[in-house]
N, C-alpha and C positions, 0 to 999 in steps of 0.2 A: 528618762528616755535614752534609750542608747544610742550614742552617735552615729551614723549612717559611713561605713568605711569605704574609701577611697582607692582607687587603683590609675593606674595612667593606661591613659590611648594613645600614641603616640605621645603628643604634650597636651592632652589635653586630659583632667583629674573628671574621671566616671564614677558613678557607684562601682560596687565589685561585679552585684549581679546581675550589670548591664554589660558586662567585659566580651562574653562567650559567644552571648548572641549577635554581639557587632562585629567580632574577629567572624565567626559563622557565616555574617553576610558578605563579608569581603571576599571571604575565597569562593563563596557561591559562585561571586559577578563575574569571578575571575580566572574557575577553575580551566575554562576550556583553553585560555589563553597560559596559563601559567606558563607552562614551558616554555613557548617562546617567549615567555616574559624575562624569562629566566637566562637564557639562549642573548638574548637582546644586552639586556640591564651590564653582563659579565663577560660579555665577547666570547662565552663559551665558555669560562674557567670555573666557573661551578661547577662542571663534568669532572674535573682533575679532582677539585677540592673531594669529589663525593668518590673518588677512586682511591683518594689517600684513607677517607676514613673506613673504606672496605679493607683496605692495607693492614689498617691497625686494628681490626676486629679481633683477630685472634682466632676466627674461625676455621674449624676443619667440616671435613664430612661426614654428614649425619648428626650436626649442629642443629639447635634452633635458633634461631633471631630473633627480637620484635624492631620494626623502625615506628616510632612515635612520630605522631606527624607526618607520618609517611606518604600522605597525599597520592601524588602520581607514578610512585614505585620506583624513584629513579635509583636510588641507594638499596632500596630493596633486590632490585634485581641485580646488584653489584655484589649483596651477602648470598642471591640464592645461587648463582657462580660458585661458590666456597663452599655451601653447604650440601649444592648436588642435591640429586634426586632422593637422597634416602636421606635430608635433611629438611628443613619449614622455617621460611620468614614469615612473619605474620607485619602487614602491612596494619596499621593501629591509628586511625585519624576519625576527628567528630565531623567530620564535612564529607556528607554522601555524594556531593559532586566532584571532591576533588579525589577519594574512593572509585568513583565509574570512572573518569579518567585514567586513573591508575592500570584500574582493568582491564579496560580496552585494549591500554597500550600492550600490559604482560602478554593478552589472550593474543595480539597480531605479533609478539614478539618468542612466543611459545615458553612461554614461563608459568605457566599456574599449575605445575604439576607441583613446585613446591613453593608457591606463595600465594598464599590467603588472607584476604580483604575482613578487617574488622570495624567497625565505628563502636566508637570510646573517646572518654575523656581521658586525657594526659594523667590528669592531676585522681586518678579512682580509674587504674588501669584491671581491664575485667580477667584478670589469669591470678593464679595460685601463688605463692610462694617461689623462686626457684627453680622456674619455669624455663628459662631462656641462658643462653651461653652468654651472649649477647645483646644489650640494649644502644640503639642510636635513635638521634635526634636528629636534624639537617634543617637550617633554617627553620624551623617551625615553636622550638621554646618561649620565642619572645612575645610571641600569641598569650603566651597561657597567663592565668591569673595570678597563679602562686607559684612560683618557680619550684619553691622549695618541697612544695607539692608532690610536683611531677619529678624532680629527680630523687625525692623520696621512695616514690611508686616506681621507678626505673630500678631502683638497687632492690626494691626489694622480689622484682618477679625476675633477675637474674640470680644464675647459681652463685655461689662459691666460687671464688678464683674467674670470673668471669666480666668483662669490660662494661661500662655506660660511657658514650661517646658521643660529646655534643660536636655540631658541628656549627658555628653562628656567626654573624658578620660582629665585625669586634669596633676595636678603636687603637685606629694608626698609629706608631709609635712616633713616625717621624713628622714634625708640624708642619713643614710645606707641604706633603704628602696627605696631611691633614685636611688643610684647606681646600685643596683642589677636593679632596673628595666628597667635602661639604658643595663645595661648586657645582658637582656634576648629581649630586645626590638630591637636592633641591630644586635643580634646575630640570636637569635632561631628565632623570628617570620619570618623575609627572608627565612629561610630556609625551616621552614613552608611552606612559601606561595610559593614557589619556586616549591616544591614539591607535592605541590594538586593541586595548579591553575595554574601553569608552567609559571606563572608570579611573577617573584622576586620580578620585578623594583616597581612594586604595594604596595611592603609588603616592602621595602625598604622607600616608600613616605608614609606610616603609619605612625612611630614612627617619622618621620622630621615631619608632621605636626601636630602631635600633640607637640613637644617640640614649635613648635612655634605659637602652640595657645595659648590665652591670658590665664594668672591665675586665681584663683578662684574670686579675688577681682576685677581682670580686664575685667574678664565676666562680674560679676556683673554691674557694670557701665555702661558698652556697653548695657544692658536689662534697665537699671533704664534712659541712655539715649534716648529710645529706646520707653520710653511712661512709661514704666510701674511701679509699686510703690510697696512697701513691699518685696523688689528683696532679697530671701535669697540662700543660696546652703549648702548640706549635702554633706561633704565627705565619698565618699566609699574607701573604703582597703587604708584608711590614705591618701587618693587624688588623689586614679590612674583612680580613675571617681570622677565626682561629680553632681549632679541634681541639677540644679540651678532653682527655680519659681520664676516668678513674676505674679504680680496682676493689671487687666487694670479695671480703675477707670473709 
């Protein structure tokens, strides 16, 4: 009998092919509230973190994008700035609610002339070869089942000479800075999410996956095994995010 394989939910050890359909229902409960979840949880610095990684896109006009995980377009709408009208981000996420979110937002902020809404899997992204100037992440990799997966499928529907760019909450470098963030990460953020999206258990499987997503050096490796070359990462607020690029040759 072949062993039944294991993956983490926060800290807790699932089957694998129970993984998708539970991240699936988290962001269901929680689509409508994300942003201000978001808004809330970071005093607003996740807006900056998602401007640096438009920064380091690399993109001109008449570029394409994809943002994976792209949910409520926030980063999206940061590449399609760059790429201009005679350019296409394509928003790429498996949760159709947090997709209409996105939409709404573009369609009142007049953005869908060049960005369009797809559901997909990360990990079996539906485009060709070669596709994209540009591939980014934002908060959303630590979802997926197989990391190695999806940054597989990111190098390979970008061109040549063209970026993949994660953007994900990391691990603090500094151990007081540590602590506290464990303080408020266990603490406040549940309580938060408890109270706008009247889902705890959500804001509860936050901070468990991000402790057990890999570190700054352990990402790296996973991207550099992953196809890509010149793999570096910036820490922001001393490691409580970090942007990590790499470059497909």
């Amino acid at each position: 009998m072949t062993e039944e394989k294991k993956t983490h939910f926060g800290y807790k050890l699932i089957p694998e092919e129970e993984k998708k359909a539970r991240v699936n229902d988290i962001f269901t409960s929680v689509a409508s509230r994300y942003d201000l979840m978001n808004d809330l949880m970071s005093m607003g610095t996740h807006r900056f973190w998602k401007r640096y990684v438009a920064r380091k896109s690399g993109l001109r006009e008449g570029d394409r994008a994809i943002d994976v995980a792209g949910g409520t377009a926030d980063i999206a709408m940061l590449l399609a700035d760059r790429v201009g009208e005679s350019g296409e981000v394509v928003v790429y996420d498996i949760n159709a609610e947090m997709l209409q979110v996105g939409e709404e937002k573009c369609v009142d902020k007049g953005y869908l002339k060049n960005i369009r809404f797809v559901q997909g899997d990360a990990e079996e992204i539906a485009f060709a070869d070669n596709t994209f100037h540009c591939a980014t992440v934002g908060f959303g990799i630590r979802n997926v089942t197989h990391l190695d997966r999806a940054f597989k499928e990111m190098t390979r529907v970008v061109k040549p000479g063209g970026n993949v760019i994660c953007l994900e909450f990391s691990h603090p470098t500094n151990p007081v800075l540590r602590k506290l963030y464990d303080l408020y990460s266990f603490n406040v953020i549940p309580f938060i999410g408890e109270n706008v999206t009247g889902n705890r258990d959500a804001y509860v499987y936050l901070p468990e996956s991000i402790r057990k997503f890999p570190d700054q050096e352990g990402l790296k490796k996973i991207m550099e095994e992953a196809g890509l070359f010149n793999v570096r990462y910036h820490n922001l607020f001393n490691g409580i995010a970090a942007v990590h690029i790499g470059t497909k040759v």
